[in-house]
C-alpha positions as CSV (number, residue, x, y, z in Angstrom):
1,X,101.8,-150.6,45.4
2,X,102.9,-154.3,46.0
3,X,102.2,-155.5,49.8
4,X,105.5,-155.9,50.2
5,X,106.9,-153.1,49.0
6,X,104.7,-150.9,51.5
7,X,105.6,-153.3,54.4
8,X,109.3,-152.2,53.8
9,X,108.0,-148.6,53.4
10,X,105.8,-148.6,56.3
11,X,108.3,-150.5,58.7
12,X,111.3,-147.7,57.5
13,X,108.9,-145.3,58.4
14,X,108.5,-146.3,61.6
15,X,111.8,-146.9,62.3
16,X,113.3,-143.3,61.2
17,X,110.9,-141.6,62.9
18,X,111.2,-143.5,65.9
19,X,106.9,-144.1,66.8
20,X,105.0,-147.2,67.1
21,X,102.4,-145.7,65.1
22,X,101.7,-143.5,62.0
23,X,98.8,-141.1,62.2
24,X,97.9,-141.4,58.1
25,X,99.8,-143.4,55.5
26,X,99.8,-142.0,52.0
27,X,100.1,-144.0,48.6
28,X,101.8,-141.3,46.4
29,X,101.0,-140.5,43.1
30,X,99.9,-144.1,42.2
31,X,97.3,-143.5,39.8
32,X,100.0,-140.5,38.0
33,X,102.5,-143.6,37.6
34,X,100.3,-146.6,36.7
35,X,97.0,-145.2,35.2
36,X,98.5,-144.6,32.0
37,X,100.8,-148.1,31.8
38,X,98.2,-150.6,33.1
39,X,94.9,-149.6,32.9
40,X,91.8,-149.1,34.8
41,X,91.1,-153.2,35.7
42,X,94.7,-153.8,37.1
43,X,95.5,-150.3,38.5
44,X,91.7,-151.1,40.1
45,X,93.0,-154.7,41.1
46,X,96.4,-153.3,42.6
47,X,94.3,-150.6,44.5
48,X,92.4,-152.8,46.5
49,X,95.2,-154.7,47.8
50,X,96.8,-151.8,48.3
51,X,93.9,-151.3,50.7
52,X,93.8,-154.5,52.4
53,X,97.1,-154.2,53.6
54,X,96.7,-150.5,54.8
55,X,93.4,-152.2,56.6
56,X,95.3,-154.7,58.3
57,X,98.1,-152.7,59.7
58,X,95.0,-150.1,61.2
59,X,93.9,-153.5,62.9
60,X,97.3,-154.0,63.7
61,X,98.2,-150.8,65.3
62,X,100.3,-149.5,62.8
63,X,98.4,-146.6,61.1
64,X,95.0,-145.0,62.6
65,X,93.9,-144.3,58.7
66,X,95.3,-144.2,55.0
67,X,94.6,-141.8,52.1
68,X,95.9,-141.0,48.5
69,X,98.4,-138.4,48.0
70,X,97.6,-137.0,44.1
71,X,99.1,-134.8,41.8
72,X,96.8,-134.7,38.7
73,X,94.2,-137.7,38.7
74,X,91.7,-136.0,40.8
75,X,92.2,-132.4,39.0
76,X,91.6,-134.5,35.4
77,X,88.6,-134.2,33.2
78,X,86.8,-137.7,32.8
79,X,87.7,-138.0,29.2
80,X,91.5,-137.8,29.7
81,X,91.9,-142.0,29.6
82,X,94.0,-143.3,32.0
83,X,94.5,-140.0,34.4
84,X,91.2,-139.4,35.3
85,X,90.2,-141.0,38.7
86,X,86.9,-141.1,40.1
87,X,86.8,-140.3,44.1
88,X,83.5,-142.4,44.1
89,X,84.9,-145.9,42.8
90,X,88.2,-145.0,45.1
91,X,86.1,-145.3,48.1
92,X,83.9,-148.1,46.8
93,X,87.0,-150.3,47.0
94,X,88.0,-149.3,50.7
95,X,84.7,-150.6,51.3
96,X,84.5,-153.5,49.7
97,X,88.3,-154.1,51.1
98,X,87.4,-152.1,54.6
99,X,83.5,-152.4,55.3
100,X,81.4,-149.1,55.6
101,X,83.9,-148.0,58.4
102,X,86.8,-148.2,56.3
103,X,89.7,-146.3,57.2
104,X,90.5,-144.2,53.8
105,X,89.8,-140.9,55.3
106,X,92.1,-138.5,53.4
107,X,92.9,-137.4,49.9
108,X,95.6,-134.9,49.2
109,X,95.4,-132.6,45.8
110,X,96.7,-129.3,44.7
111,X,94.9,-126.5,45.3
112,X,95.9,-122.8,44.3
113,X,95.0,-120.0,42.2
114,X,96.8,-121.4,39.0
115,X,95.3,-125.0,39.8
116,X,91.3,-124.5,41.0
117,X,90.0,-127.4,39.4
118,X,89.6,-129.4,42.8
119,X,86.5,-126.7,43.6
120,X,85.9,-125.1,40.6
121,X,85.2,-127.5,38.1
122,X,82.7,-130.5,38.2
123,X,83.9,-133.7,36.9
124,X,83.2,-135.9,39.7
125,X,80.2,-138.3,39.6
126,X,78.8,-139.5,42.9
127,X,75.3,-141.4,44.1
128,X,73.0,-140.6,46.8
129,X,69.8,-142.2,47.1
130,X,66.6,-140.3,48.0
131,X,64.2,-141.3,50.9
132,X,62.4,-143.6,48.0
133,X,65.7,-145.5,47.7
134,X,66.1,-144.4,44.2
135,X,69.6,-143.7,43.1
136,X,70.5,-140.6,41.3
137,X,73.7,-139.5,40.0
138,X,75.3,-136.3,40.3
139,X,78.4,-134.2,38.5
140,X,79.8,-132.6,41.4
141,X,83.4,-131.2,41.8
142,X,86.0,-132.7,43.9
143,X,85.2,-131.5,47.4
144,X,81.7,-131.8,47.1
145,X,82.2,-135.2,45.9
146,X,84.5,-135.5,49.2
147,X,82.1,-134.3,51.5
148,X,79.9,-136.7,50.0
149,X,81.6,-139.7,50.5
150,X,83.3,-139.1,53.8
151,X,86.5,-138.4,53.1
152,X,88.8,-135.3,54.1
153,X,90.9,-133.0,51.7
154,X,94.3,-131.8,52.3
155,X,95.3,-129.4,49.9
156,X,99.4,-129.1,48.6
157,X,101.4,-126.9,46.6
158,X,99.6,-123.5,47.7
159,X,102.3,-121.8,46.3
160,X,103.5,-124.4,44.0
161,X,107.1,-124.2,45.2
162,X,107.2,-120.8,45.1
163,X,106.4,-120.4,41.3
164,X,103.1,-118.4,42.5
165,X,105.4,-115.6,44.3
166,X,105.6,-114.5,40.2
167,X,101.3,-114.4,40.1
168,X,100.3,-111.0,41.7
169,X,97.3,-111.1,43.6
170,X,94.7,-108.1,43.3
171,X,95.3,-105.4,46.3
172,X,91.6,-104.8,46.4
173,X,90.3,-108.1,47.2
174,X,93.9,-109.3,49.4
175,X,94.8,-107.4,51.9
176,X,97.4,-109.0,53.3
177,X,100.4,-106.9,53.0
178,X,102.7,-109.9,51.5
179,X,102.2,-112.0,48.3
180,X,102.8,-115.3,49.6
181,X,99.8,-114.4,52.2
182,X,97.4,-112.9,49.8
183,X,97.6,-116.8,48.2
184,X,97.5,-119.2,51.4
185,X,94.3,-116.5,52.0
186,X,92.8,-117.5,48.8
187,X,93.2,-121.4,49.7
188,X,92.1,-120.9,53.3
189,X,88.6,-119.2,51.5
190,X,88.2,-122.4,49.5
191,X,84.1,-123.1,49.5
192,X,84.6,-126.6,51.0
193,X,83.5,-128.1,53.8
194,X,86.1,-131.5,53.2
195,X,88.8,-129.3,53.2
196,X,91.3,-130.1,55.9
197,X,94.2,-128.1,56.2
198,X,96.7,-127.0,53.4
199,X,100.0,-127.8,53.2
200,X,102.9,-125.2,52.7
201,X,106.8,-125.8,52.9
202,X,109.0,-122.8,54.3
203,X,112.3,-122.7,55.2
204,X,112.8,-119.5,56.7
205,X,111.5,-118.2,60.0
206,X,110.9,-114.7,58.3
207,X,108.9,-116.5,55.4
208,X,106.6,-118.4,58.3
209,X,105.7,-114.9,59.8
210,X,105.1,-113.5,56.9
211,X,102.6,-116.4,55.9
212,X,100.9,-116.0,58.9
213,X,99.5,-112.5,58.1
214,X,96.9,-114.9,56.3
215,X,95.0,-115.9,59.6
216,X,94.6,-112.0,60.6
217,X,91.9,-111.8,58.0
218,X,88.5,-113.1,57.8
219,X,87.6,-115.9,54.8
220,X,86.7,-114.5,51.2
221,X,83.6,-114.3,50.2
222,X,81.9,-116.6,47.2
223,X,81.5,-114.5,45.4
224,X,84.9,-113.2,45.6
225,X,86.5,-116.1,45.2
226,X,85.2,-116.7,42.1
227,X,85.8,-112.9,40.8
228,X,89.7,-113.2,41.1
């Protein structure tokens, strides 16, 4: 996460792909591989400059906004030291680093049915502050937690590199006609209003057609998400 280590990274980028500026710059699965080595005050330190310099290259034209792509420290429970991160101290270092209009506007998380725990389980804390401008806190789960603090999720691993082709998906409830469909249609129902877009890797023009039998259906219902 050193400044100059995401100059070079930045700059590379740039270069290989031949624009003058990136849409959204991601700082990957830096909690995953510092959390657990450094601790909370200096992954916290590290984060923030981290921040500064994405800040300064927005100002600069380099990068419109920034974001944190994850792989498990927004999925963890709060008592699992030193992988547990909490959205709501993430974004009060952009603003301390950015202002109120700071430009982390994106996380990125797993999402599918073998991995719920961005919308299914609460173990985000967050705090609003009622028209008497008394704070309250609130255990909310990830997207809700997004929602509240501004910031847009984009969803990976729908079919976790293919490893969810071996989960069948109940006919009943999925009616696409392929399996890979019947799962991008369960991550496309996600109850969330943060949620951005998903992302899903294929190599094979037959695979992308067959995806795409997920849009010819309308959303899930609540109540049937939760039921599979």
């Amino acid at each position: 996460m050193h400044p100059a280590f995401l100059e070079d990274q930045l700059e590379r980028s740039l270069s290989n792909l031949g624009l003058q500026t990136l849409d959204l710059l991601y700082l990957h699965n830096a909690g995953e591989s510092q959390l657990p080595l450094i601790g909370y005050d200096a992954f916290y330190k590290r984060l923030a400059q981290a921040f500064e310099f994405f800040e300064s290259k927005v100002a600069a034209g380099k990068i419109k906004s920034y974001g944190m792509a994850t792989w498990v420290v927004f999925r963890a429970r709060p008592d699992e030291e030193k992988l547990y991160l909490p959205l709501e101290k993430v974004v009060e270092i952009a603003e301390k680093v950015g202002g109120k209009n700071h430009n982390l506007k994106y996380i990125q998380v797993p999402i599918n049915i073998m991995m719920p725990e961005a919308f299914a389980q609460k173990w985000q804390e967050t705090t609003s502050v009622d028209e008497k401008g008394v704070h309250r806190k609130q255990i909310v789960n990830l997207v809700s937690a997004a929602r509240q603090l501004n910031v847009q999720v984009i969803s990976s691993a729908p079919l976790l590199q293919g490893s969810m082709m071996q989960v069948p998906m109940p006919t009943d409830v999925f009616k696409c006609a392929h399996l890979g469909a019947k799962h991008l249609q369960f991550i496309r129902s996600t109850p969330a209003q943060a949620l951005l877009t998903t992302l899903v890797g294929m190599k094979r023009n037959r695979h992308v057609k067959m995806n795409l039998e997920a849009v010819s259906y309308t959303h899930l219902t609540l109540p049937t998400i939760y039921s599979v």
